[in-house]
C-alpha positions in Angstrom: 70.1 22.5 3.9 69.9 19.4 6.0 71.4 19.7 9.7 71.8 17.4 12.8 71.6 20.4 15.3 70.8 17.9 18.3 74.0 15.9 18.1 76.2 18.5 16.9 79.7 18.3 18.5 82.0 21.2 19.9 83.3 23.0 16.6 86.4 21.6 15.1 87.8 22.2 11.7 86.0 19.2 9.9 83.1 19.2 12.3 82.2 23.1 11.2 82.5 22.2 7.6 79.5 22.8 5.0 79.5 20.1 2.0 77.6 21.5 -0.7 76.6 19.0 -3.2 76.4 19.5 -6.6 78.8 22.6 -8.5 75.5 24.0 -9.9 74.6 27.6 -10.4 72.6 27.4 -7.0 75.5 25.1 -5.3 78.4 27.6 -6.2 76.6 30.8 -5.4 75.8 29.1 -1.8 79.5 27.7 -1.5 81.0 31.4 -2.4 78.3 33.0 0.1 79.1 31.2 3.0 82.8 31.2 2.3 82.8 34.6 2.2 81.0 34.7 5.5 83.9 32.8 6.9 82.7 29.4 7.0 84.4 26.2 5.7 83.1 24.9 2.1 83.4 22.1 -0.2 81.7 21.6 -3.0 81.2 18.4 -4.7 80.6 17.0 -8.0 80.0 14.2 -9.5 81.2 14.7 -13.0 84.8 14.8 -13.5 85.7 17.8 -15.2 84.4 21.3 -15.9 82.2 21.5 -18.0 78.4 22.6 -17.7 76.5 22.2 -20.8 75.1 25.6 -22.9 71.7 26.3 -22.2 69.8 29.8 -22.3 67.9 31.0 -19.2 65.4 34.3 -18.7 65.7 35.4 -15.3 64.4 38.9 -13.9 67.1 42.0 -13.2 67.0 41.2 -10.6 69.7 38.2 -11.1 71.9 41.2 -12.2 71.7 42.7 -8.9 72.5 39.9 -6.7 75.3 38.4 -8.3 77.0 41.3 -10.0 80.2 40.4 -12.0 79.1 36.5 -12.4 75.3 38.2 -13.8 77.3 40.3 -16.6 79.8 37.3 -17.9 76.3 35.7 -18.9 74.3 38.0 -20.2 73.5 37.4 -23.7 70.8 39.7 -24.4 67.7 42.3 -22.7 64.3 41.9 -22.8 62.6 45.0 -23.2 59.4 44.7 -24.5 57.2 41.9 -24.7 54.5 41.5 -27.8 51.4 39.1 -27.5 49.0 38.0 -30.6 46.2 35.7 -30.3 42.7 35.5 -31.8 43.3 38.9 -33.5 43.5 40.8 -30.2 47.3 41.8 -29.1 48.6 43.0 -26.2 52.1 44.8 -25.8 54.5 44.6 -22.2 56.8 47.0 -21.3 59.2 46.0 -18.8 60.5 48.8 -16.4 63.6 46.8 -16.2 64.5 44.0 -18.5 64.4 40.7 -18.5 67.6 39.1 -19.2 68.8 36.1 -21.7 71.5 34.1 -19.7 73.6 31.5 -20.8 74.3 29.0 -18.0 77.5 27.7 -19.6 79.3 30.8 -18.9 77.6 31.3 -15.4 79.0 28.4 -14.0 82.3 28.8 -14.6 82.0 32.6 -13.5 80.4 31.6 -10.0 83.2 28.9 -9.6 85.7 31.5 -10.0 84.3 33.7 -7.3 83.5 30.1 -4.8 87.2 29.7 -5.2 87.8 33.1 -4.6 86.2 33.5 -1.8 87.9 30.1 -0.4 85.6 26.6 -1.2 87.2 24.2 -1.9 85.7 22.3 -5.1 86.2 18.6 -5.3 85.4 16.9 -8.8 84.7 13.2 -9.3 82.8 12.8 -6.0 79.6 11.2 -5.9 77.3 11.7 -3.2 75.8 8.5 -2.0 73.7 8.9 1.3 74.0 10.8 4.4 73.1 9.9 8.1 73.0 11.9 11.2 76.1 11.0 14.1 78.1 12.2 16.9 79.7 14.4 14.8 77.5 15.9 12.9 76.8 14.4 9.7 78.1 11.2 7.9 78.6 11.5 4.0 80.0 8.2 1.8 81.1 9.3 -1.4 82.6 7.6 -4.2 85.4 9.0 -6.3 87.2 6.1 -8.7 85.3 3.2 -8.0 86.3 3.7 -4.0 84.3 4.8 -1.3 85.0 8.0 1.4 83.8 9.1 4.0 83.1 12.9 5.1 81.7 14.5 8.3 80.6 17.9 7.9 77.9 20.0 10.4 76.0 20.8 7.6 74.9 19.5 3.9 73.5 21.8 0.8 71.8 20.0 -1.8 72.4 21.9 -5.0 72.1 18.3 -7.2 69.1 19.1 -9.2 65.3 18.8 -9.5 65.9 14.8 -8.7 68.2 15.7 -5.9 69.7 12.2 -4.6 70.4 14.5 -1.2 67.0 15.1 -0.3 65.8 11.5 -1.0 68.4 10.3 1.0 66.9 13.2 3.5 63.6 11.5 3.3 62.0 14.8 1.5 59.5 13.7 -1.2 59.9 14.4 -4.8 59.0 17.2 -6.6 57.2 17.4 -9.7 59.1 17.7 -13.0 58.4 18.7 -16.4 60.7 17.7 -19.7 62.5 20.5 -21.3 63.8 21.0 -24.8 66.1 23.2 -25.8 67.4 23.2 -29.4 70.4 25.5 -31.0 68.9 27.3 -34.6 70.5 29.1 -37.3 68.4 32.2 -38.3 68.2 33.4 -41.7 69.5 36.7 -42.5 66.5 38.5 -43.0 65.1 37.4 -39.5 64.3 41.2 -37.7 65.1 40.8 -34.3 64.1 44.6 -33.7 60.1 43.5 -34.7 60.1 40.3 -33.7 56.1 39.5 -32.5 54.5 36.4 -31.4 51.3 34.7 -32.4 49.9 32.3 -29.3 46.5 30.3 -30.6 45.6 26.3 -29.7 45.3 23.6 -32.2 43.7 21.0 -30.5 45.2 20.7 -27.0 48.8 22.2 -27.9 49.5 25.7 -27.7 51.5 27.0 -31.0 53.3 30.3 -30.6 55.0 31.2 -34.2 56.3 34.9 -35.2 53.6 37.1 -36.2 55.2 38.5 -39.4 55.6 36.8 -42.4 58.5 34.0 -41.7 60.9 34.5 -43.5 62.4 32.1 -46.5 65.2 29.5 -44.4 63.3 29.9 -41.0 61.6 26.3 -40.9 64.2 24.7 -42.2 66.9 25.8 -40.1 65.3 23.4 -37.5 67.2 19.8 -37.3 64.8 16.9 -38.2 61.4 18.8 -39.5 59.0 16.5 -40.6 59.6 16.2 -45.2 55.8 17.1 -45.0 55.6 19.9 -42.8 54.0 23.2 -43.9 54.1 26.7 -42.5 50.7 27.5 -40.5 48.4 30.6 -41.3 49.5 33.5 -40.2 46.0 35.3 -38.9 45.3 38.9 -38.6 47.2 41.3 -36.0 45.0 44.5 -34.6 48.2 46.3 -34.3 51.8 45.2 -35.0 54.6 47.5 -33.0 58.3 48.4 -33.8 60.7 47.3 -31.0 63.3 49.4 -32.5 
């Protein structure tokens, strides 16, 4: 949250405004928190419709706790057990409370129900540009259809991402990033989700984590784009395989 406490001016209804930028998971959940507390929200976002792309998260129970009814709309399935093979030793995890499968796609739409809800007002199709300090507070410039706005709020979240234009524009360095893949499969029919193990060995400087049972006829080629000369990998030997059921 960036702030210009020292040149705040006497509270007004624009002055005491909080601009959260970015309608992200974090963003929203801020906006609805703070509206609820009886402050003065608006969230903005750049793109200009609705529409967060799917993508599967694991987050502790603890995510179920804090946000409640927004948790269960994206919960897609419960860790309960986690099974480790490498270098024919294995290792088995119980969780005392399970970890959760989330699908941010239906998250987002869930915590934007509740930000509205709650009384934040969400603006679409507004860019965040840059932000500097003034009598009033804080001075945003926007853009929304190729023209420029202004906005003066007491406060600004940055809820824009890993590459957060908010706290560049703050001066805070960057923080380190790592590229992510995510990829949609189909599973064959015989795939056991109720035994599913892992193997986790090194091949040269990669880490390779592959199920530990046999895999089953469809499985490798259910991936888009494997290589025409691609072959399945050994299997090894387990000291111990588990049921999950």
């Amino acid at each position: 949250m960036y702030s210009n406490e020292a040149t705040a001016a006497p509270r007004s209804d624009d002055r005491d405004e909080i601009v959260v930028v970015g309608a992200s998971a974090a963003g929203l959940y801020t906006a609805a928190t703070l509206a609820r507390g009886g402050r003065k929200v608006r969230v903005l976002e750049s793109k200009p419709d609705f529409e967060p792309a799917s993508r599967t998260l694991i987050v502790t129970d603890h995510f179920r706790n804090q946000l409640g009814a927004s948790a269960n709309a994206s919960i897609l399935n419960e860790i309960r057990r986690f099974e480790l093979f490498t270098d024919g030793r294995s290792a088995q995890i119980a969780l005392s409370k399970p970890d959760l499968i989330i699908e941010r796609a239906r998250l987002i739409p869930a915590l934007a129900r509740e930000a509205r809800h709650a009384g934040t007002k969400l603006c679409f199709d507004r860019r965040f540009l840059k932000l500097s300090p003034n009598s009033r507070g804080l001075h945003l410039e926007v853009e929304s259809g190729g023209r420029r706005e202004e906005l003066h709020a007491a406060r600004v979240v940055g809820a824009d991402g890993a590459t957060s234009r908010v706290a560049r524009t703050a001066g805070w360095p960057p923080i380190e990033t790592v590229p992510l893949m995510q990829a949609i499969i189909r599973l064959p029919k015989e795939f056991r989700f109720d035994t599913d193990t892992v193997l986790v060995h090194r091949q040269g400087r990669a880490v390779v984590v592959e199920p530990a049972h046999e895999w089953p006829e469809g499985y490798v080629e259910s991936f888009a784009g494997v290589p025409d000369d691609f072959t399945r990998p050994s299997q090894g030997e387990a000291e111990a395989r588990t049921s999950l059921a």
